[in-house]
N, C-alpha and C positions, 0 to 999 in steps of 0.2 A: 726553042726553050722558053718564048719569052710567050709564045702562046700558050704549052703548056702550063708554064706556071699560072698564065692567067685561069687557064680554064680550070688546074686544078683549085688554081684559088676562088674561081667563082661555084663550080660543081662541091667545093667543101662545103660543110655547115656552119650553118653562123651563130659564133658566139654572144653575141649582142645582149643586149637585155631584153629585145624585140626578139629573139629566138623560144618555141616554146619549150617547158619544162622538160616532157621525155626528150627533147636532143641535147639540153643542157647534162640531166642526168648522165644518158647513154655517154657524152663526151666527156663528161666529168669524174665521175664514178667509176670506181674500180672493179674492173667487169666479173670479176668474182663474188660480189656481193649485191648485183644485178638479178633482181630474181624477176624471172617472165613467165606469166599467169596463160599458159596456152589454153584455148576454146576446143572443146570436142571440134565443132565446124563451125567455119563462120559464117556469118547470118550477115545479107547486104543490107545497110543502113542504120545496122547497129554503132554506138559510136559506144568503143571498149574506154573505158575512163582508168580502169588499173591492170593495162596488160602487162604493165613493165614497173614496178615495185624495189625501192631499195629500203629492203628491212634492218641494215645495219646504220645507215645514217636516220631513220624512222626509232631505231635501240637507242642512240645514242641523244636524238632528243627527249626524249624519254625522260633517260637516267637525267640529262641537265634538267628539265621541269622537275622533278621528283627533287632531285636535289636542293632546289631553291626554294621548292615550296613546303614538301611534305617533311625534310631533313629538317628544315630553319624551324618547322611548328615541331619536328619531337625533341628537340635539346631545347626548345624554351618551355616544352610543357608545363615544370614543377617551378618557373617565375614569374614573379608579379612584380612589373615595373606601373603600376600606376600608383598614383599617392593619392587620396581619399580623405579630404579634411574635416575630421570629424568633432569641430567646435561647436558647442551649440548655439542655433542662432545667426551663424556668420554670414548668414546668404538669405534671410529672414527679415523681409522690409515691415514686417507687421507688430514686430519689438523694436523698444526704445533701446538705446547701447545701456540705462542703469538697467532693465529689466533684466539682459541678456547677463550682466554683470552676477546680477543677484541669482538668476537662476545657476548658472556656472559656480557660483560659491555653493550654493544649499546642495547640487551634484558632487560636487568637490568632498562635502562633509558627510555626506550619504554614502560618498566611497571610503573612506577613512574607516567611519564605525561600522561599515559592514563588515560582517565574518567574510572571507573568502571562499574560504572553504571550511566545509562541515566535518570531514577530518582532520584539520587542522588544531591539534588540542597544544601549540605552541603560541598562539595569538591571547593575547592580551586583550580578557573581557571584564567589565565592572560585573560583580555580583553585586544584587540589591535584597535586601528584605523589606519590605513593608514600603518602598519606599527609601532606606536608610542605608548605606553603604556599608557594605559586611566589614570593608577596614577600617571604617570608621567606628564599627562596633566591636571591633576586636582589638580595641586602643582601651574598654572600659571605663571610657569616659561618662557612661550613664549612670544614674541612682539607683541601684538594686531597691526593688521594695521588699518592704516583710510581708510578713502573713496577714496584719492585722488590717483589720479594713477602716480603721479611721487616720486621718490626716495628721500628717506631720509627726507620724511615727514609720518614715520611711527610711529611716538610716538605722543603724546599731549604735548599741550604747556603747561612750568608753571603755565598762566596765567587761562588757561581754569581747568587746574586740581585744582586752588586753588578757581575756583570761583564756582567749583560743588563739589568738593569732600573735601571743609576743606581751611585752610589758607585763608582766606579774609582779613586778617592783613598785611599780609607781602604784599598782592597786593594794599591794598590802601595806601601802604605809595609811593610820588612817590620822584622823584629826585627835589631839589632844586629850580634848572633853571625849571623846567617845569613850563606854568601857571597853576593855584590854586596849587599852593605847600604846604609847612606849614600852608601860611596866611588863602587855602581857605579850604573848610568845606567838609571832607574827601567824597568820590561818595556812592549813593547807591546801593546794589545789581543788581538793574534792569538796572542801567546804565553801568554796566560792562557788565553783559551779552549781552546787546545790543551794545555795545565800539566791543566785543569780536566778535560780531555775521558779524558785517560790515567789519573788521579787513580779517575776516576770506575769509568775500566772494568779495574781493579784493584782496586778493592772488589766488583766485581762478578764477579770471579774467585776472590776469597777467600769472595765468599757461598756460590758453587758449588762450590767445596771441601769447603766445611763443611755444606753438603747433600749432597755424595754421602757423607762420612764419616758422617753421619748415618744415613742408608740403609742402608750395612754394619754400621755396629751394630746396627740393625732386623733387617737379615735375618739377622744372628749368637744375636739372640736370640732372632730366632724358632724358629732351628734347635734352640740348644738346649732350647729350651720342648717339641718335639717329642719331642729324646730323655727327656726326663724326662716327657711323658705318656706314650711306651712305657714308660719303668718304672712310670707308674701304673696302666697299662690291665691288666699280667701280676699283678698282687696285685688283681685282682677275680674275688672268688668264682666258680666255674663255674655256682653256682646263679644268683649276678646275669647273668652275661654269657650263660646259658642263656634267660632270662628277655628280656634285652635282643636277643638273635638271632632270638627267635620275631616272625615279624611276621604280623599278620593277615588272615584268607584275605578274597578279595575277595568282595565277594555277586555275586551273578546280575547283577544292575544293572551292575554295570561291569565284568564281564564281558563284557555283553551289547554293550556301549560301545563297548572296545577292537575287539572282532569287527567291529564297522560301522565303524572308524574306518581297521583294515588289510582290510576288504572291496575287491573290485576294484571300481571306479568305470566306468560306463557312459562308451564313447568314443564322441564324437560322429561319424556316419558322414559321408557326400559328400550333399552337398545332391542333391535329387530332380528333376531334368531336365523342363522343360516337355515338349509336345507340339509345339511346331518347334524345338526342340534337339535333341529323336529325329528329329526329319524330316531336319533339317537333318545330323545326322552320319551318316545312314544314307544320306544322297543323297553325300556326301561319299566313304564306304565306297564305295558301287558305285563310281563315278566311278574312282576308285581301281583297283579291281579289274579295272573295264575298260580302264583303261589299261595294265595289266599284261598284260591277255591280248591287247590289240593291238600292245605290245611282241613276247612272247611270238609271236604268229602273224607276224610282219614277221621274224622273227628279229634282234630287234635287243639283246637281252635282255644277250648274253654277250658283243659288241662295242661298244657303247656303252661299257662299265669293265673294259677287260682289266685294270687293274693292281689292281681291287681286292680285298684278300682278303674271304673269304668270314667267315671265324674269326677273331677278335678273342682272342689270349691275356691271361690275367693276366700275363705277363713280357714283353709287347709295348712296345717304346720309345717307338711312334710316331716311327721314325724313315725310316720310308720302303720300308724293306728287306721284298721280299716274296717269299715260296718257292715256288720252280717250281712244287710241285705242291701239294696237300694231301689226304694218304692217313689224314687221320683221321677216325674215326666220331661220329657226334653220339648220346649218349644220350637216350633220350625213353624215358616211360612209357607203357603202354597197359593199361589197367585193373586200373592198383595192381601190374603186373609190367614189370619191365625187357624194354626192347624196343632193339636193335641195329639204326641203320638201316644203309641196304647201301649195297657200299662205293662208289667213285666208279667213274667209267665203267670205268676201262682194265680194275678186278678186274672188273667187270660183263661186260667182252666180252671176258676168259679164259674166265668160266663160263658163256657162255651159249650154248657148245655140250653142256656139261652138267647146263643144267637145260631142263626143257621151255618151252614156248611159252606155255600159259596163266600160267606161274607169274611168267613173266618182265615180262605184262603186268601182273598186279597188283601187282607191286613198284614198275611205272612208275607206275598209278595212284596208286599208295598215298603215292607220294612229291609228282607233280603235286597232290591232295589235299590233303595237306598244307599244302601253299603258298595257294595263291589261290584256286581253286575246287572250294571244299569244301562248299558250298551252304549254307550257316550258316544263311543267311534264310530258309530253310525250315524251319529247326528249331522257329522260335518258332511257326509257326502248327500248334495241336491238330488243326485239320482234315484238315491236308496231311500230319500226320507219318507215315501207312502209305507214301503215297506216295514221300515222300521218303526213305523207306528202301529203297524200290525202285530209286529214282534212281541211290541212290549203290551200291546193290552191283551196280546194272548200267549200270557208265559205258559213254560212249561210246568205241568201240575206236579209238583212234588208226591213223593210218596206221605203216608200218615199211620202215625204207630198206635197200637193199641188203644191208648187214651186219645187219641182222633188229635193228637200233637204233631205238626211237621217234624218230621228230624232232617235237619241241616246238612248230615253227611249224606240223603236221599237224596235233597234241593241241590248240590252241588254236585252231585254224580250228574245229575240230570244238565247242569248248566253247558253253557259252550264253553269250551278252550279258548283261554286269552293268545294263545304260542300254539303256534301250528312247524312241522316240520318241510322243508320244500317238499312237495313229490317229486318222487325222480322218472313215473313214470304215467299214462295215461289213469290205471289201475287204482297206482294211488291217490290219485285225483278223483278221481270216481268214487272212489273211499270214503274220500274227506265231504266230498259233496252231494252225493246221492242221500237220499231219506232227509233230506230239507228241505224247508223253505225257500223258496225266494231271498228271503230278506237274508236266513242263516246264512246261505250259500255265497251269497253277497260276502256277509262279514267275515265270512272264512277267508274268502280271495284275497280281502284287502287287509286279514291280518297278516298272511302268506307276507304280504309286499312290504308291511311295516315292519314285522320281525326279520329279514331278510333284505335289508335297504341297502344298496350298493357301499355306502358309506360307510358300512357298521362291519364288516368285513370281507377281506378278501376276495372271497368265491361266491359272494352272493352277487354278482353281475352274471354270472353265467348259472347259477340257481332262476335267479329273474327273467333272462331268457329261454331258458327250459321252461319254464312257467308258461310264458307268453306262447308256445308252440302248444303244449298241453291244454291251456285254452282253448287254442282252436283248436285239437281236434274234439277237445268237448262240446264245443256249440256244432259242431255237425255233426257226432252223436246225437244230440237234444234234435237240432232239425228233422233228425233221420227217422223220432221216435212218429209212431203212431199215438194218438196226435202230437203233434211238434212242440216242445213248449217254447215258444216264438217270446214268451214274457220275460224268460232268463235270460235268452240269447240276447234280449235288447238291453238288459240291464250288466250282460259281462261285457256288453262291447265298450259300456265306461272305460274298465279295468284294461282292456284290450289298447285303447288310447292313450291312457297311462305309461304301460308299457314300451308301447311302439312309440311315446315322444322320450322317451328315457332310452331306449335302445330301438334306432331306429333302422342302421345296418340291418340286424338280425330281423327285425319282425319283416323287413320287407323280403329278405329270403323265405323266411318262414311260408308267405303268404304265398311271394311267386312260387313255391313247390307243389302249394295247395293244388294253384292255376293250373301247371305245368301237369301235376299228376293228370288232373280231371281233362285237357287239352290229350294227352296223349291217351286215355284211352277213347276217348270221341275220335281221334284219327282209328287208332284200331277199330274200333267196330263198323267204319266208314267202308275199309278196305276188307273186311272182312264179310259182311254183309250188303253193301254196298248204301246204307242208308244207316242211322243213329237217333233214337229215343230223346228226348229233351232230359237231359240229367237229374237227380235228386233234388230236394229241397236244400241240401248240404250244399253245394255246389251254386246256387242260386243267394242262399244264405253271405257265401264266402265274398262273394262279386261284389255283395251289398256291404259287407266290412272293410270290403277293398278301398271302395270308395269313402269309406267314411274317412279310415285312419289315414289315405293320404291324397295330397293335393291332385284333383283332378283338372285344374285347368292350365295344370304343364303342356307343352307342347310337344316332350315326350319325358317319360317318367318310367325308370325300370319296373314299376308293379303296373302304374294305371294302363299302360299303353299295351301289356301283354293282356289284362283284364277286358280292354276295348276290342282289341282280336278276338277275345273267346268269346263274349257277347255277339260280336258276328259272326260269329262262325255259329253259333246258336240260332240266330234269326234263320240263315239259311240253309244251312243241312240238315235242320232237323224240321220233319212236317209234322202240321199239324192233324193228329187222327184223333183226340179225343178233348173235352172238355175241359181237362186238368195240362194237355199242351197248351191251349188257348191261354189258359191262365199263368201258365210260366211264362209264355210269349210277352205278352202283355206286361209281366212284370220285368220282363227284361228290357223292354221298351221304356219302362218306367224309368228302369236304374242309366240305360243310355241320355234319357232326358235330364236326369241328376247328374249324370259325369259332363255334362256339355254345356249345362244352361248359363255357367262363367263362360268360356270360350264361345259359343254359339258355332261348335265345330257341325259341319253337315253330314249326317249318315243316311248313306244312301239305302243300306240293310234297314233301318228302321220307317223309313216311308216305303218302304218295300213291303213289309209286316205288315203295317198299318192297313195301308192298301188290299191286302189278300187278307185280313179280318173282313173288312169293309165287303171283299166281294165273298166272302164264303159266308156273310150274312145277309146277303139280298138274295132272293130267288132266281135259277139259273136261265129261266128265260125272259128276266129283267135286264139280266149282267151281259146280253149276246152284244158281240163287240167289244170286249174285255177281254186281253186275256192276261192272267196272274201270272207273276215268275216264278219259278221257282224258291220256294218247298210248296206253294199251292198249288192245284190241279184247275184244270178247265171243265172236266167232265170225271164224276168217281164219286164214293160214297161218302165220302168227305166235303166234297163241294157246297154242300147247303148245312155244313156243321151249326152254325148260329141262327140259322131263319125260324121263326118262331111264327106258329099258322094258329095257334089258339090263341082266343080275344079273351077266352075268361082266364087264365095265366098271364096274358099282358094287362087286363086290368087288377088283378088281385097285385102285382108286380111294382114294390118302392124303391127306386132309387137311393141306393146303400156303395158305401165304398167296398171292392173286390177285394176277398179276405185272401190272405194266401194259404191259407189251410184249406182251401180248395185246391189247391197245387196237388196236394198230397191225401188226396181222399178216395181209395179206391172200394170203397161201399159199394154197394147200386143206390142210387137213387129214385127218386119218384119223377115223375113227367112233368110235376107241376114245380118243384123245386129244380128240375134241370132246365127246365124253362125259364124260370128265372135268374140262374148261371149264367146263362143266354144273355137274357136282354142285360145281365150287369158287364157281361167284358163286351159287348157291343157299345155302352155306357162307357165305361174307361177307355174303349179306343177312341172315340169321339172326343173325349178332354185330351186325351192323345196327341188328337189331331190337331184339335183348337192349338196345345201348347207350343206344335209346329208350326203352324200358320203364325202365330206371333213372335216367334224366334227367329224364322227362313223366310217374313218378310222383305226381309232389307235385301237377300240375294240378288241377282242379275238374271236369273234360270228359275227365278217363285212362279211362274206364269206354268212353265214348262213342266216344276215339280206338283203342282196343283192342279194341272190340267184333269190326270184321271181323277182325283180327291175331286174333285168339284164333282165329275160326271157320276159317281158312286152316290154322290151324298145328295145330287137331284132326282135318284130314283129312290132315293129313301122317303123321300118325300110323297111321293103317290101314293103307295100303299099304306090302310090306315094302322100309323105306327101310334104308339106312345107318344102324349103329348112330350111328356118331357124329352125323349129321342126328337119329335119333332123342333123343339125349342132348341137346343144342342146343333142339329142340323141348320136352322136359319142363323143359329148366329155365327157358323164356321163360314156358311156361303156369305154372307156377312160382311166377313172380314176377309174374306177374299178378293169380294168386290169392291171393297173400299181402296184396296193398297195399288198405288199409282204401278205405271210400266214403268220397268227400270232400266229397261235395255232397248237399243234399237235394230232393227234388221240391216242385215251387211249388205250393202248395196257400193258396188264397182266405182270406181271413183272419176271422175270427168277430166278425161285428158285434151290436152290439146293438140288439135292437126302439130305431124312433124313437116316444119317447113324441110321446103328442097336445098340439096347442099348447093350454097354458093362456091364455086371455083375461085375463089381472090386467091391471090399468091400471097403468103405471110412471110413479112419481113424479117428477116432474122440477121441481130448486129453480129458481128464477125467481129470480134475480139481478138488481142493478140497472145493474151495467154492461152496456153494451152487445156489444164482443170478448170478453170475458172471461166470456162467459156458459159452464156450465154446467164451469166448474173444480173442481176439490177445495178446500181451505182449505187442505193444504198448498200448492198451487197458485196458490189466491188469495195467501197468504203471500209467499208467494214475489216473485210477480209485484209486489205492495207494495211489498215491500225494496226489490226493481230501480228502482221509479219512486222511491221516496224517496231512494236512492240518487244516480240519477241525476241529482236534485232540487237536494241536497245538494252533491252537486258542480259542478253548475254556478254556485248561488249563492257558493260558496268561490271560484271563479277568476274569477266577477265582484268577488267583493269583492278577490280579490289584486289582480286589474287597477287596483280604484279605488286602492288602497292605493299602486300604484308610480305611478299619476298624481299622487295628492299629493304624493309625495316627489321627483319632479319638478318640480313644482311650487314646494314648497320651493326647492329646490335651484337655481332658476330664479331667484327672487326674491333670496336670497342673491348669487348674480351680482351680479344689476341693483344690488344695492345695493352691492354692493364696487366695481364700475364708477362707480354716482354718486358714491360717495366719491373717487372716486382721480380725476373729473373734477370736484368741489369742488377738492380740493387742487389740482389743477393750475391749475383758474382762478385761486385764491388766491395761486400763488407765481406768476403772470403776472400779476396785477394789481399784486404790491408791485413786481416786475420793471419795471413800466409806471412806476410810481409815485417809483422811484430814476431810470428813463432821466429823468419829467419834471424831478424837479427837480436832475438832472447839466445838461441842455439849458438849464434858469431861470439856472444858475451860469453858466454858458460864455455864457448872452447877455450876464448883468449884467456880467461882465465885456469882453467887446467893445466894449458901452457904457460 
């Protein structure tokens, strides 16, 4: 037994305080709130630190922290035990105790008369006037003065204070000696106040007497105080009064002053007129004008207002009266000299068998002119101004009646219409502008746009772009004519840009349909024939508009970039067989050089062109060693289209710009003038080329794209050409040779021998995490942080969460118990309740019984 006990007493655990924690727990702790944290498997030399967890004695220190700390801060939240001495000064060694005294009083008194509060209209404030205390004024303690403005008449008389305010007794009794004394029959009210009223305004007469005599004493002495400073001023020294005369010069400064102050001031001018204010008073103007000339042709001009005069005098009554005739001259100037115009009809048709015929018309002109149609609105447009100088010094010849007299309703049948109506179709455009001039045609367009300005109504946006397509199919009409008039076409592509910046949507439809038409039938005839003609002059025309009205150095642009397609596709599907191809080539080489020369975009179709110019005008057993790409041949009857073998045609031969009315000239010509075709687009390709060499300088590939251009252009040189061809050729080789290499040849790059693989064995740490294998230690660092971080904050928003459950919790119970209370009380005042009904109920029987 005695062993037993021992060994069980030594095989037990020990409770010491040298025992560790899990065997205190385990023995301690109530094994149902023993919580054991088991391991998937266990790992040797791990040391488990929380295999065995007691979460209810872990709860319950908890709640006692939470209690003592976070319970004790929410029921003292809403108190302040600290006291806060707020004297002033009291802690302040840098005042004397009277200052601290004196301040403390003047505070003390600044609190008193302040308002507290601004709604406060129960506090006691002093009102003051002027200074004066309103209750001290409202006691009338002051001297009311009267009206009159001399001294010592500020009070009331006895007599007026007793006869308005009291005493009428003591005023009617009077003295003795006076008449009606005792004997007579005392006055009545009305006679005092009127005694009083006369009384008064006789002293008020005698005041103003003795002001104005005062006045003339004033200015009597003032006068003579004058003439005695003249005798004082003439006994002052010349040296004093010399002295007193000088007055000192002004400086620069105010000088400068005065100058700005009588400077003239900028007048403000007339406010600046929108864009349908212009529209609008210029539709207004024609309207106008054309009513005049449809007067004027009706002849209704001079019988509509027989009695009106014409002249308007400065000595005119306006009384109705008007004189038979009027034989006087109107003065007008004409460029800074006096000009006499001529006189009325009857001198007119004495002299007009003594002056000639033409002289007689330009006086008629010059007078009609004058007046109404004088084409003003032509003046403004820069484009049209040649034209319209031609316009006006060659009008239209009126018709001439019998007595060799213009009649007015001829001159005006004859004129142009101020108001034109849209066309609505090609036809009628044709209409309006066919059998004109340049200049007419002009002013028709631009009245079309004036009368019809978006602003002025409705549907005139979509009249304006009707217009603008109508346009254009009239300039390819015009191109299409034999001969072309290229002079129109260049004067509506004004109007054309006008448009197209007003309505930009629509004209670029307009334009790409142009494109798109004249592209689709170049594809048809391609597939059908298997080759294509270089297109019309329309078509070439159109390319050239394209570019005008829109920006060509986009990098892509819905009209320009479908325009730069059909220009290539021109260079190359279509070849050249005669003359007038050359010269569209060329010019389209032109229009590609104009849509590029912003962007310096490279086309390869256009030095391609250049090129097969270049060889189909050297001789073909110069050129061996060439060969052209396509649309030019190597061998054919086109091959030598530009070579020119006659010397008396290359010297008769000047250097002239390529007209494109050679585009379109299918004549025959002579030998000597087609010779000269020759050497002129031989000529333009060489500026051609020059224009390339200086744009496709700067490339990396200039070597490469110049190589045949050089080799072409050193056999022009052999053969005796045209100086000027010659001059043209040296300075393209030129500037060839001047322009540096800009690239270099691709040469393999210099490697190094691969060393032999070394066999070392590479070390690799063997960590014990398992992801985390083969990190750095800043790495591993890192990765720590983040887990303890992570760590760290999760346990933080677990412990807020516990923390707003407790205080819920609180807050809970506090209820219940303010609730049990207020249902004690209420049981309590229902039981005495109970307890007064029984014993009112005990009284009220005992008495029945």
């Amino acid at each position: 037994m005695g062993k037993a006990g021992r060994a069980g007493r030594a095989g037990a655990p020990r409770k010491g305080p040298g025992a560790p924690a899990a065997a205190r727990a385990k023995a301690n702790a109530n094994p149902f709130e023993v919580k054991v944290n088991r391991q998937k498997f266990p790992v040797l030399g791990r040391k488990a630190r929380h295999d065995v967890g007691l979460p209810g004695v872990s709860r319950a220190r908890a709640l006692q922290k939470r209690t003592q700390t976070l319970l004790r801060e929410y029921k003292e939240r809403d108190k302040s035990n600290v006291f806060a001495d707020k004297r002033f000064g009291e802690y302040s060694s840098s005042m004397s105790p009277e200052e601290k005294m004196l301040k403390r009083f003047a505070l003390e008194q600044q609190r008193q008369h302040e308002k507290r509060s601004i709604y406060n209209l129960n506090e006691e404030e002093e009102l003051t006037h002027y200074g004066q205390s309103l209750a001290d004024i409202e006691m009338h303690n002051d001297i009311v003065d009267s009206d009159s403005d001399t001294e010592g008449q500020g009070t009331l008389s006895a007599e007026l204070t007793a006869a308005h305010f009291g005493g009428g007794g003591s005023v009617q009794k009077k003295a003795p000696d006076q008449p009606g004394g005792e004997g007579d029959s005392p006055k009545s009210r009305r006679e005092l106040i009127e005694e009083l009223i006369a009384r008064s305004k006789q002293e008020k007469r005698e005041r103003q007497a003795q002001r104005e005599g005062a006045l003339e004493l004033t200015e009597k002495l003032d006068q003579d105080w004058k003439e005695i400073q003249a005798l004082l001023s003439r006994s002052i020294p010349k040296a004093c009064s010399a002295e007193r005369k000088e007055k000192p010069q002004p400086d620069a400064y105010d000088v400068t002053v005065r100058e700005l102050g009588f400077e003239m001031k900028a007048q403000p001018s007339n406010r600046m007129k929108t864009e349908e204010q212009l529209a609008k008073e210029e539709e207004e103007r024609l309207q106008r004008l054309e009513a005049e000339r449809l007067r004027r042709m009706l002849g209704k001009e001079e019988g509509e207002h027989p009695e009106k005069p014409k002249h308007m005098s400065a000595d005119d009554l306006s009384d109705g009266f008007i004189l038979p005739g009027d034989d006087r001259r109107l003065l007008s100037y004409t460029d800074g000299k006096m000009d006499m115009q001529a006189e009325p009809d009857q001198e007119a048709s004495d002299d007009a068998s003594q002056e000639p015929e033409g002289e007689d018309s330009g006086e008629e002109n010059s007078k009609d002119g004058s007046g109404s149609d004088s084409h003003s609105d032509l003046d403004s447009d820069g484009d049209s101004e040649d034209d319209g100088l031609k316009l006006r010094d060659q009008p239209c010849q009126p018709l001439k009646g019998p007595a060799g007299r213009h009649h007015p309703q001829a001159f005006a049948t004859a004129e142009l219409p101020y108001t034109f109506a849209a066309p609505e179709s090609s036809e009628e455009l044709k209409a309006l502008l066919c059998g004109k001039s340049t200049a007419e045609q002009l002013l028709v367009v631009e009245r079309i746009q004036k009368c019809h300005h978006p602003s002025l109504a409705a549907g005139n946006k979509a009249k304006l772009e009707k217009l603008f397509t109508l346009l254009l199919e009239y300039i390819g009409d015009l191109a299409a004519r034999d001969p072309p008039d290229l002079q129109v076409i260049d004067k509506l592509v004004v109007h054309l840009y006008n448009l197209c910046q007003m309505f930009p949507l629509s004209a670029s439809d307009a334009v790409k349909f142009v494109l798109r038409d004249a592209m689709h039938e170049m594809e048809g005839m391609v597939e059908s024939h298997g080759r294509v003609a270089f297109p019309g002059l329309d078509v070439l025309v159109y390319l050239k508009v394209a570019g005008t009205l829109f920006p060509t150095s986009d990098f892509r642009h819905p009209v320009v970039t479908p325009a730069l397609v059909c220009m290539s596709q021109l260079l190359t599907k279509c070849p050249v067989r005669s003359l007038q191809d050359a010269v569209k080539g060329l010019f389209v080489c032109c229009l590609f050089l104009d849509y590029v020369s912003l962007s310096q975009r490279f086309i390869p179709e256009l030095i391609n062109f250049l090129l097969g110019i270049l060889y189909i005008a050297t001789p073909t057993a110069q050129s061996q060693g060439h060969s052209p790409v396509h649309p030019f041949r190597v061998l054919g009857k086109n091959s030598e289209l530009l070579v020119v073998s006659d010397e008396e045609d290359m010297a008769t031969w000047q250097r002239s710009a390529l007209s494109l009315r050679w585009a379109s000239d299918p004549k025959a010509q002579s030998r000597t003038k087609a010779n000269h075709i020759r050497l002129s687009c031989l000529a333009a390709c060489l500026t051609l080329v020059k224009r390339c060499v200086l744009m496709y300088h700067t490339l990396p590939a200039f070597d490469a794209i110049a190589a045949p251009l050089r080799a072409l252009l050193a056999e022009h040189l052999e053969p005796p050409q045209h100086p000027e061809l010659q001059k043209l050729c040296r300075s393209i080789l030129t500037e060839m040779g001047s322009q540096e290499r800009r690239y270099q040849p691709l040469i393999c790059e210099k490697s190094k021998p691969v060393p032999l693989k070394l066999f070392t064995p590479r070390l690799v740490k063997v960590l014990e995490y398992g992801r985390k294998q083969g990190c750095s230690k800043e790495e591993q660092e890192r990765k720590r942080l983040i887990h303890k971080h992570k760590r760290e904050f999760k346990g933080a928003v677990r412990e807020i969460r516990k923390d707003n459950q407790f205080l819920a919790r609180m807050q809970l119970s506090e209820i219940l118990e303010r609730d049990a209370e207020r249902k004690r009380k209420v049981k309590q005042l229902f039981g005495s309740l109970a307890t007064q009904e029984g014993e009112w109920k005990a009284l009220k029987r005992a008495k029945f019984k």
